[in-house]
C-alpha positions, 0 to 999 in steps of 0.5 A: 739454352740461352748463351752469352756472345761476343761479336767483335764488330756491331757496326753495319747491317750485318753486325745489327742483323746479327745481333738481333737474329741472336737476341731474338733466339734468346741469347745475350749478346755484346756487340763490340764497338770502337768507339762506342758513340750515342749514336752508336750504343742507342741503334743497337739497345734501341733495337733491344728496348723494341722487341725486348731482347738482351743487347748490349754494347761494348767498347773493343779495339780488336788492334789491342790486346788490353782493349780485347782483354778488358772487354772480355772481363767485362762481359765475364763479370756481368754474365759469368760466363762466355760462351760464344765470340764471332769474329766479324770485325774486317774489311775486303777491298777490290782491284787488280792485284797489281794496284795494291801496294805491300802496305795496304795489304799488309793493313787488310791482313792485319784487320783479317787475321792478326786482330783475331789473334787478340780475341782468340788469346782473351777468350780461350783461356777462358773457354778451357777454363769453363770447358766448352766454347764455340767460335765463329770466323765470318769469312767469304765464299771468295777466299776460295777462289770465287768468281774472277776478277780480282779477287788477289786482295781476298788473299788475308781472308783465304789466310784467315780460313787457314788459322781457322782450321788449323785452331779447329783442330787444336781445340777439338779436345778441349771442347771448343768448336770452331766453325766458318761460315762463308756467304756468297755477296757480290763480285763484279757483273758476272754474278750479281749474286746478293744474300740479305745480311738478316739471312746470314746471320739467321744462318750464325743464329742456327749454327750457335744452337747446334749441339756440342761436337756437330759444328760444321768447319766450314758453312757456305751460304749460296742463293739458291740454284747457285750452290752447283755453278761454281763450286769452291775447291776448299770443300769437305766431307765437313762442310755445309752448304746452305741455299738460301731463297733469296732475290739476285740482282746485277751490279755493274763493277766499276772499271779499276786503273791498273796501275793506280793504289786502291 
């Protein structure tokens, strides 16, 4: 059944490959944008027009709650309905914990957890409204304490992964599920460890066709032969994890002073 989905952050490899994936699967989609540019809105509905599928772009500032809002209203107004909202506005910054000032963590915690509140407060109401309703946290395997080092600025995602939960619980007997998916990317020398952008968000595409009441809490998505090195401590009976075939390559990390604000 085809459904109407809010992303919150169209922008980058990730946010284009997740709305093609979705589209391809048959699913309008709205790709949320700052400041929607030519340049910006032709990318995505030019993908559109290419393989016919039902793209489109809205402008949304997850820092306003009238932005988030009138986005919202928008996307009820020309679908009747909303049905899905991924969560994928965010940024992770890397460094020893002590190089981060209290004002730029307070900024990442911002853009990680308090913008998901704006979103959840325009579309919740409108998923008891309708009775169902699914909503998608893209968070990192990191949050659960991945691979060292420096991994104290994930902190705000763990915090995300936490609100999460604790909506997933609230909202069961609503109808409206909530799931988290959690990829595996890059950290430092010591793993190398890279997943496709197109690869996790096949994974979103699969998750959002799941019936009602089977959507997993939370989906780790690992390279294959990965899943069993390092197994993240937050796992549950309600968890998934998903290997992927996917090709690993080293990186090297740049060194960090540890003393200096990142």
């Amino acid at each position: 059944m085809s459904k109407t989905i809010l992303l919150t952050n169209s922008g980058g490899s990730f946010g284009l490959s997740t709305m093609l994936a979705l589209g391809r699967a048959g699913h309008t989609v709205y790709g949320g944008q700052y400041r929607p540019t030519d340049a910006s809105q032709a990318e995505v509905l030019g993908a559109a027009r290419k393989e016919n599928i039902d793209l489109r772009v809205t402008a949304l500032d997850v820092f306003s709650q009238p932005s988030v809002g009138a986005a919202v209203e928008q996307l009820v107004r020309e679908t009747g309905r909303l049905d899905v909202v991924v969560h994928n506005s965010g940024y992770l910054m890397s460094g020893p914990a002590d190089a981060f000032t209290a004002e730029q963590l307070s900024r990442l915690y911002e853009m990680n957890v308090l913008s998901t509140q704006n979103v959840n407060r325009a579309v919740i109401p409108e998923f008891r409204r309708q009775r169902h309703g699914l909503i998608v946290w893209v968070s990192s395997i990191s949050s659960a304490g991945s691979i060292p080092p420096y991994l104290a600025p994930y902190f705000s995602k763990a915090n995300m992964d936490s609100v999460a939960g604790a909506y997933a619980k609230e909202l069961a007997s609503a109808g409206i599920g909530c799931s988290t998916v959690l990829p595996r990317w890059v950290h430092g020398n010591r793993s190398g460890a890279v997943i496709d952008p197109g690869s996790v968000a096949e994974v979103i595409s699969t998750l959002i066709d799941l019936p009602v009441g089977e959507h997993p809490l939370r989906i780790f998505v690992h390279c294959r032969g990965t899943a069993k090195r390092r197994e993240p401590a937050m796992r549950g009976p309600a968890d998934t994890v998903v290997p992927l075939a996917v090709p690993r390559r080293r990186h090297a990390m740049k060194p960090f002073p540890s003393r200096r604000a990142i």
